[in-house]
PABA-938268 format. One record per residue (C-alpha): residue in three letters; x, y, z. Coordinates in nm, 4 decimals. Each point is the difference from the previous one (the first is absolute). Layout:
N
REC   code         c1         c2         c3
REC    ALA          X          Y          Z
...
***
This chain:
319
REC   code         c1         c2         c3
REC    UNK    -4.1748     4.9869     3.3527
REC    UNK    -0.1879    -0.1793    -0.2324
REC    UNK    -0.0421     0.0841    -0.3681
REC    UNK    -0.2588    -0.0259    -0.2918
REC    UNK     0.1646    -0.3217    -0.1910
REC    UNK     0.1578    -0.2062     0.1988
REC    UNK     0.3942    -0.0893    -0.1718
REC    UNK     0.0577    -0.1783    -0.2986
REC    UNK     0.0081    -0.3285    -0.0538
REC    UNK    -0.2478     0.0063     0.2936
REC    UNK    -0.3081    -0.1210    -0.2268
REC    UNK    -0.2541     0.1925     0.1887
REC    UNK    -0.0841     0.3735    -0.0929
REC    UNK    -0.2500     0.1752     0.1844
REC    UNK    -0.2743     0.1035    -0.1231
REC    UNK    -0.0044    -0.3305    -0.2579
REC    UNK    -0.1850    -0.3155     0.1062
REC    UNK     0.3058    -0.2407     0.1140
REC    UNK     0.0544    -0.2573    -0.2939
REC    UNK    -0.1601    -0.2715     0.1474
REC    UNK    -0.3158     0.1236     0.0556
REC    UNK    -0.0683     0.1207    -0.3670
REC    UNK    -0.2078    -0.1933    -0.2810
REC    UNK     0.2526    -0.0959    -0.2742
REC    UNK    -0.1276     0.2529    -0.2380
REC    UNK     0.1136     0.2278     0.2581
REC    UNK     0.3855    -0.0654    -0.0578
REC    UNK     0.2039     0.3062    -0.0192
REC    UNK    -0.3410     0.2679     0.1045
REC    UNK    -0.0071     0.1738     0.3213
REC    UNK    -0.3919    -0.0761     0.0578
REC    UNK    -0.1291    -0.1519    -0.3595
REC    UNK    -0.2158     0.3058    -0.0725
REC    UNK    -0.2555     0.0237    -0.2906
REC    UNK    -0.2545     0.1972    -0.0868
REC    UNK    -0.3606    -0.0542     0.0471
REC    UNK    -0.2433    -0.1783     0.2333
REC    UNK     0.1482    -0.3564    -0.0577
REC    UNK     0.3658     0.1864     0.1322
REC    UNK    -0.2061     0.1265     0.2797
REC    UNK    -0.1394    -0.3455     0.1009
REC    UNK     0.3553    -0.1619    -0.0772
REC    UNK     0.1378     0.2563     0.2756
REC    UNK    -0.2318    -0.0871     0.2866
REC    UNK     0.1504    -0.3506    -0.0628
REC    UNK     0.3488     0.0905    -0.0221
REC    UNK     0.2446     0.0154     0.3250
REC    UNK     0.1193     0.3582     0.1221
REC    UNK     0.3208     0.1487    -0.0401
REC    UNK     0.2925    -0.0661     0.2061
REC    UNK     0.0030     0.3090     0.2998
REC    UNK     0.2913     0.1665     0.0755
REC    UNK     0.1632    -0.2428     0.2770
REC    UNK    -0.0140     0.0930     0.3414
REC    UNK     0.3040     0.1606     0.1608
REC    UNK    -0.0419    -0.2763     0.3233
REC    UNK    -0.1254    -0.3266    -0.0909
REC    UNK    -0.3320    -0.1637     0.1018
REC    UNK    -0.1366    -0.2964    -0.0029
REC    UNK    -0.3514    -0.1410    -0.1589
REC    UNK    -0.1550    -0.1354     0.3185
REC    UNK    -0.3254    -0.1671    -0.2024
REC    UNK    -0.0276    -0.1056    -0.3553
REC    UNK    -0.0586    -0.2819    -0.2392
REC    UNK     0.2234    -0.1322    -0.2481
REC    UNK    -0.2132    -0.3130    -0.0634
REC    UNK    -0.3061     0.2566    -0.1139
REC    UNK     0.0334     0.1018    -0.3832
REC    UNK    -0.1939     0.2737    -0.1053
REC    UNK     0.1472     0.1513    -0.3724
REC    UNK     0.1208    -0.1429    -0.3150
REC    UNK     0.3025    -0.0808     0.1192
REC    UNK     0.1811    -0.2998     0.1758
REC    UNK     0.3015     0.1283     0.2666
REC    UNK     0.2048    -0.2667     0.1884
REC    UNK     0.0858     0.0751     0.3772
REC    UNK     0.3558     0.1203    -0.0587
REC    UNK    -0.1076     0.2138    -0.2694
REC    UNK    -0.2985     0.1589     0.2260
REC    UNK     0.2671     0.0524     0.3122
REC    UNK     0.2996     0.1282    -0.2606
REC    UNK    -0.2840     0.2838    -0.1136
REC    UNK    -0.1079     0.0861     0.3398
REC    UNK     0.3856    -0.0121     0.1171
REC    UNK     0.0627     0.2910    -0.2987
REC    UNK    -0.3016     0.1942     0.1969
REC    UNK     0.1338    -0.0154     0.3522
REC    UNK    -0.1819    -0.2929     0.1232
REC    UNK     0.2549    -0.2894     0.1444
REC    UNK    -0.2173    -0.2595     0.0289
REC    UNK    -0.3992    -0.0983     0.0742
REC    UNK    -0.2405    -0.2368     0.1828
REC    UNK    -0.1657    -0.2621    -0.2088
REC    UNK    -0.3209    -0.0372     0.1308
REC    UNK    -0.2397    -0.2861    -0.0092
REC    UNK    -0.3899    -0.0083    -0.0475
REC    UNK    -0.0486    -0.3421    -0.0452
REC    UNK     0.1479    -0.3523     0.0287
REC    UNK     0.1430     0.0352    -0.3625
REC    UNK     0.1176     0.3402     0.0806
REC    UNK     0.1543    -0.1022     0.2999
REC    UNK     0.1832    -0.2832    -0.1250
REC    UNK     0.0928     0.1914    -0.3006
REC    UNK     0.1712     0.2648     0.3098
REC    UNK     0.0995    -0.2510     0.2173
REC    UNK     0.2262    -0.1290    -0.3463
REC    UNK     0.1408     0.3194    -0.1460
REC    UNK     0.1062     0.1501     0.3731
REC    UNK     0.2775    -0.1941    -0.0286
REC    UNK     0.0953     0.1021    -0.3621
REC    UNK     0.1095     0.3094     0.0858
REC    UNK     0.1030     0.1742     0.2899
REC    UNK    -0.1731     0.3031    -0.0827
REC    UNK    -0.3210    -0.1279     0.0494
REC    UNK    -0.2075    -0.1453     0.3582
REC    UNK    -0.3123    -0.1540     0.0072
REC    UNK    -0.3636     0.0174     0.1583
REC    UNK    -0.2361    -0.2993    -0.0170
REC    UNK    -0.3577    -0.0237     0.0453
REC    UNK    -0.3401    -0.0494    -0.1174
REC    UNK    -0.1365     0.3499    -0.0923
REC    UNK    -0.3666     0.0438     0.1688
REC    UNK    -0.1727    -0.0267    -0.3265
REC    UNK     0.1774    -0.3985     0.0053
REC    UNK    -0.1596    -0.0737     0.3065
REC    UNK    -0.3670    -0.0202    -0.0792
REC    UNK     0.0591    -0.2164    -0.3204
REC    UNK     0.2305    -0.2134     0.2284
REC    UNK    -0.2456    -0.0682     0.2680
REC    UNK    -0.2682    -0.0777    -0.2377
REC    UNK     0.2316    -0.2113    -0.1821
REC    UNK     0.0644    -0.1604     0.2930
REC    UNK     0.4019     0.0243    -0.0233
REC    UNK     0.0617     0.3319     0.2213
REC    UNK     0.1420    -0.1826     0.3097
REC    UNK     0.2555    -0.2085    -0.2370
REC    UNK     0.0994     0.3144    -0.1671
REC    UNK     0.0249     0.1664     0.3015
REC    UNK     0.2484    -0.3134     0.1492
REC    UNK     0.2003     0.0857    -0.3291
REC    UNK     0.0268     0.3696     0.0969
REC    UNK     0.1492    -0.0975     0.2547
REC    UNK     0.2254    -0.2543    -0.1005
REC    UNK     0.1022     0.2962    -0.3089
REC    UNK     0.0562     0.2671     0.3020
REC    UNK     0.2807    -0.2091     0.1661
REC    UNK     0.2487     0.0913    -0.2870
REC    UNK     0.3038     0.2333     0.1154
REC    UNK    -0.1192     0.2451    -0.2744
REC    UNK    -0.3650    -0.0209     0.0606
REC    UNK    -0.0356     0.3221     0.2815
REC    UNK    -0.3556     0.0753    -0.0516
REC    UNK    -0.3455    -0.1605     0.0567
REC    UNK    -0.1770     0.1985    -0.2919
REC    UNK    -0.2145     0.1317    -0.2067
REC    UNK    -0.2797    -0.1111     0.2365
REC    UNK    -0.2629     0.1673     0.2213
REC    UNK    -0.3434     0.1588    -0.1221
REC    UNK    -0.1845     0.0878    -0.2939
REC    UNK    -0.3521     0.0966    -0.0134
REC    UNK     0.0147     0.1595    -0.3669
REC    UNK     0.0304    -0.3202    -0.1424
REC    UNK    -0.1598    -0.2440     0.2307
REC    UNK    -0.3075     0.0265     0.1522
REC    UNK    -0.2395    -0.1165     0.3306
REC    UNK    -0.0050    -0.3459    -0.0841
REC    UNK     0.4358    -0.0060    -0.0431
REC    UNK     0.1192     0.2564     0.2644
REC    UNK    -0.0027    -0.3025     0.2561
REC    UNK     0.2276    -0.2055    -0.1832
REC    UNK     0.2161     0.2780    -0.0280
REC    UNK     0.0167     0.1186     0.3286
REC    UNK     0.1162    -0.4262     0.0822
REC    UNK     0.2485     0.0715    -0.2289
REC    UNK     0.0922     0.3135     0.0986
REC    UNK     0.0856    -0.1176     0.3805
REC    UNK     0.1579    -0.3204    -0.0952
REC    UNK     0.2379     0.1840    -0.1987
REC    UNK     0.0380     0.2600     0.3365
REC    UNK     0.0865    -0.3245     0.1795
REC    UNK     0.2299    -0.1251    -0.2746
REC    UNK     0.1679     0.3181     0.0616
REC    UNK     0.0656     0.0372     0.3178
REC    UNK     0.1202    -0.3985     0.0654
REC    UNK     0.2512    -0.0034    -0.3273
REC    UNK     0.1347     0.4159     0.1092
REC    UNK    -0.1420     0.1527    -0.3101
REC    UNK    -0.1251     0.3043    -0.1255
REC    UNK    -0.3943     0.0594    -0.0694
REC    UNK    -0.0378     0.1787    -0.3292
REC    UNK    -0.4371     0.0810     0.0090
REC    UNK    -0.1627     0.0468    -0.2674
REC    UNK    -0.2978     0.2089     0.0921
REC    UNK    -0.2715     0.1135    -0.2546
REC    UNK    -0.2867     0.2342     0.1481
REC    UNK     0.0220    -0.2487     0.3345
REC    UNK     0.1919     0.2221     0.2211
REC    UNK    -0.1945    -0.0364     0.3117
REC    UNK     0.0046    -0.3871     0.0167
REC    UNK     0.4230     0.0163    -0.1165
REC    UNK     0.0524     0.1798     0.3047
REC    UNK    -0.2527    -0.1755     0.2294
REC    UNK     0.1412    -0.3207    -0.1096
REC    UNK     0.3600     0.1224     0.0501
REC    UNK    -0.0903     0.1110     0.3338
REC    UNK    -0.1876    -0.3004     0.1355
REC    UNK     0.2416    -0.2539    -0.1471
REC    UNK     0.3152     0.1389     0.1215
REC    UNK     0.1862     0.1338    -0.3280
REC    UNK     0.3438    -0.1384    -0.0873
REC    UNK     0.2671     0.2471     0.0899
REC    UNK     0.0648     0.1520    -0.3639
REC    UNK    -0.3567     0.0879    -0.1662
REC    UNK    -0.0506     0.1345    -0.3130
REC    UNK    -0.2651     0.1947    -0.1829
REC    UNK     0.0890    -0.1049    -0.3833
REC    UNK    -0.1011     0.2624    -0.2305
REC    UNK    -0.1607     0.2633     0.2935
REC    UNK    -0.3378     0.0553    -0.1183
REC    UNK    -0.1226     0.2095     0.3656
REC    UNK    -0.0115     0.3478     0.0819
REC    UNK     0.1499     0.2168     0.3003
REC    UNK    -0.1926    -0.1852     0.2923
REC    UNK     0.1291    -0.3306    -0.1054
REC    UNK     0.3654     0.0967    -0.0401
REC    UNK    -0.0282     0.1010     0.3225
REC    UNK    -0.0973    -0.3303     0.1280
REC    UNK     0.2673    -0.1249    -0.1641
REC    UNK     0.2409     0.1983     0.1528
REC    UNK    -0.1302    -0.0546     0.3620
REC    UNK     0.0211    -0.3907    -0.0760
REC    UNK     0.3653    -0.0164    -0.1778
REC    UNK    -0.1920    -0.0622    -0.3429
REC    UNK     0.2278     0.0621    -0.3129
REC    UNK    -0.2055     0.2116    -0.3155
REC    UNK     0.1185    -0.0842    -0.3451
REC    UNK    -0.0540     0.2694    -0.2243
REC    UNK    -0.0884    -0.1354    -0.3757
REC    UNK    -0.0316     0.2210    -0.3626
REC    UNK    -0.3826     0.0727     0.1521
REC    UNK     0.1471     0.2682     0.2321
REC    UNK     0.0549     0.2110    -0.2987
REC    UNK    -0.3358    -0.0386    -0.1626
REC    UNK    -0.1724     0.3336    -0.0338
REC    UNK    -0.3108    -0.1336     0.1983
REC    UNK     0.2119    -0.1291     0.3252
REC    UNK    -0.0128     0.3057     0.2131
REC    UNK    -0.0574    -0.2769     0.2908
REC    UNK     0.3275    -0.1707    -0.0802
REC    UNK     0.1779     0.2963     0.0023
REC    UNK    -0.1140     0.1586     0.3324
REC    UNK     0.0782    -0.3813     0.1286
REC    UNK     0.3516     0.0323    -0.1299
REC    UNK     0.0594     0.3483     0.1839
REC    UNK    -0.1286    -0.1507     0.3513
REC    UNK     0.2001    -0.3551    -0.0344
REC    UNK     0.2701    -0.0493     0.2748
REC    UNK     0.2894     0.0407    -0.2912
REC    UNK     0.1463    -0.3103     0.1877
REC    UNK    -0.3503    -0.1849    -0.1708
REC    UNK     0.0376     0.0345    -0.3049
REC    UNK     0.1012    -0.1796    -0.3102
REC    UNK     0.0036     0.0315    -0.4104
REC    UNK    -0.1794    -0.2515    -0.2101
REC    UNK    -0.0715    -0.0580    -0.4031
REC    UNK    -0.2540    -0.2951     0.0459
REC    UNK     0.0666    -0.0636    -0.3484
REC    UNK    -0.1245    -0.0540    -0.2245
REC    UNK    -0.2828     0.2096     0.1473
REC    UNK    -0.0590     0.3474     0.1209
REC    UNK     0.2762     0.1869    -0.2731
REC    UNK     0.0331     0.3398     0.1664
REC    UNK    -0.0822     0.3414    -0.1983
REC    UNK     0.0273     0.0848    -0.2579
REC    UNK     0.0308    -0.3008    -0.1537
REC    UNK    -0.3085    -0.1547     0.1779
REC    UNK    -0.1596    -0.2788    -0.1728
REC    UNK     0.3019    -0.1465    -0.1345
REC    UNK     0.1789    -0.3226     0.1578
REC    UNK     0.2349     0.1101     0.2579
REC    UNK     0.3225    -0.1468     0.0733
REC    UNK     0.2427    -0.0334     0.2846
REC    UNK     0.2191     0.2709    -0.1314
REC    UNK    -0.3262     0.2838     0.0302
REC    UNK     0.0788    -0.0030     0.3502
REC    UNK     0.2085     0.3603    -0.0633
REC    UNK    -0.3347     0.1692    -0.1003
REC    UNK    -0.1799    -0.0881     0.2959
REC    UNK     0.3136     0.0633     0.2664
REC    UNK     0.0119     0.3825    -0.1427
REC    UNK    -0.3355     0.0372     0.0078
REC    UNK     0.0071    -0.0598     0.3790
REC    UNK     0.3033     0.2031     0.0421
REC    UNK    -0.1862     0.2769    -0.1457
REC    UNK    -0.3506    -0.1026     0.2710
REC    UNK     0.2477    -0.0104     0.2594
REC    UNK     0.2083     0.3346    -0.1434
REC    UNK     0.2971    -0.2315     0.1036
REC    UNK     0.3181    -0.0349    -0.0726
REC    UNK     0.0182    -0.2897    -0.3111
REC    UNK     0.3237    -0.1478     0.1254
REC    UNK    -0.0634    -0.0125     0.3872
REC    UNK    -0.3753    -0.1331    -0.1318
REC    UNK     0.1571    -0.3002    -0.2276
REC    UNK     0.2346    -0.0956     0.2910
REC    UNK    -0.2660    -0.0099     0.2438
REC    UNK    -0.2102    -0.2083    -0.2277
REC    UNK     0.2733    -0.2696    -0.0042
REC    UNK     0.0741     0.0067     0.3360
REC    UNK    -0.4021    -0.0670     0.1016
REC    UNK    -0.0467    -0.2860    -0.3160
REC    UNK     0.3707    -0.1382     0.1838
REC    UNK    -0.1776    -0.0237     0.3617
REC    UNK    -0.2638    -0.1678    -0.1508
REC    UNK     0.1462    -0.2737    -0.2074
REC    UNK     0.3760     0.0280     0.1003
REC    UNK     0.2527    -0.0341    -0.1973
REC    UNK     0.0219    -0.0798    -0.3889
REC    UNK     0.3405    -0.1128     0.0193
***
């Protein structure tokens, strides 16, 4: 059973941000509370508390420990350590750009807790091809995928929030390159898909899909969850499923194949509630797996063992 505080000389407490994360004025506070407005505004840039751990552990499948958002500097060890006091036994570093990628393609095989996803994120691709440069950073993709601890082609696919008319064909070149990549090196597809639904699916249907697909950071509703289910597609459930306005994500959630679907931070990013806003961290994954337990009026355990057993037939095995 697990309990409030974890044992001494364990040096994570729940309910206090782990020790890394904190600003050095923080040392020896639970959350570095003031009063005022400036306390307020130093909150929203503070990370959350540690969650009580979960019973089962889970893994991260999607986050980035190359991003930095907060005052404070955490090494990889120190970020895993903190997420291993939460439940979480390890994460996939994921790439969004050549930098990023090398950056994964390094620290993969730093520690064992951790495998990697390459790619060049659909937002890349347009600056790429007008750069002139997106077929040589696609060769290095490639050439990055090949490692034993790279298992994913990823974060790639579609975004039409960011990019518009005169990008989305650049994307969708980079988009099926990185399908072919894929399904030649044996990899995983991890999509990132931002109000382009339609054309992820067309273009997963009409370019034959690599066997392990992944929605990053499900964004649909009901209807496409049940695409993905009829095509084998995994749905990885980030801190946005618990957002107050994401009725869609939650009726998605109660109609995916529970044999689809994973648990994601995307950190940085997408901190779930209540502590939305803040930066989010590898070891928030607790908040979001009981909120789904709760969706899915599920049992927490057989949920966080089913989530492990999905993220481990998709990117095998951290050992």
């Amino acid at each position: 059973m697990c309990t409030s505080v974890l044992p001494v000389p364990h040096p994570y407490a729940v309910g206090q941000t782990p020790p890394a994360y904190r600003e050095p004025e923080e040392a020896g506070t639970s959350d570095g509370a003031g009063d005022g407005a400036a306390a307020r505004r130093r909150r929203r840039g503070e990370y959350l508390p540690l969650p009580e751990p979960l019973p089962v552990p889970v893994i991260d499948n999607h986050t980035h420990f190359d991003f930095r958002e907060g005052a404070v500097e955490v090494t990889i060890g120190e970020a895993l350590d903190a997420a291993a006091a939460a439940g979480v036994r390890g994460a996939v570093q994921v790439g969004t750009d050549l930098a990023s990628s090398r950056f994964t393609a390094a620290v993969v095989e730093q520690d064992r807790r951790l495998l990697g996803a390459v790619a060049l994120h659909p937002n890349e691709a347009p600056l790429l091809a007008a750069a002139g440069t997106l077929d040589d950073a696609l060769t290095e993709i490639e050439q990055l995928a090949a490692g034993p601890r790279i298992r994913a082609l990823g974060e790639t696919g579609l975004d039409y929030f960011r990019t518009g008319e005169d990008g989305r064909g650049s994307q969708l070149a980079s988009f099926r390159s990185h399908l072919d990549i894929a399904r030649r090196l044996g990899r995983a597809l991890q999509i990132h898909d931002r109000e382009a639904h339609d054309d992820v699916v067309a273009t997963l249907l009409s370019d034959t899909a690599p066997d392990r697909v992944v929605l990053h950071c499900f964004s649909g509703d009901a209807e496409l969850a049940r695409t993905c289910n009829e095509h084998g597609w995994y749905m990885s459930f980030a801190g946005t499923v618990t957002f107050k306005n994401a009725a869609n994500l939650r009726e998605a959630l109660l109609v995916a194949d529970p044999a689809l679907v994973l648990t994601e931070t995307d950190a940085p990013f997408l901190t779930p509630h209540p502590y939305r806003g803040r930066p989010n961290a590898s070891y928030a994954v607790p908040y979001t797996v009981r909120a789904m337990a709760g969706i899915l009026d599920t049992d927490l355990d057989a949920l966080c063992a089913r989530l492990t057993a999905n993220t481990e037939a998709v990117y095998g095995s951290w050992d």
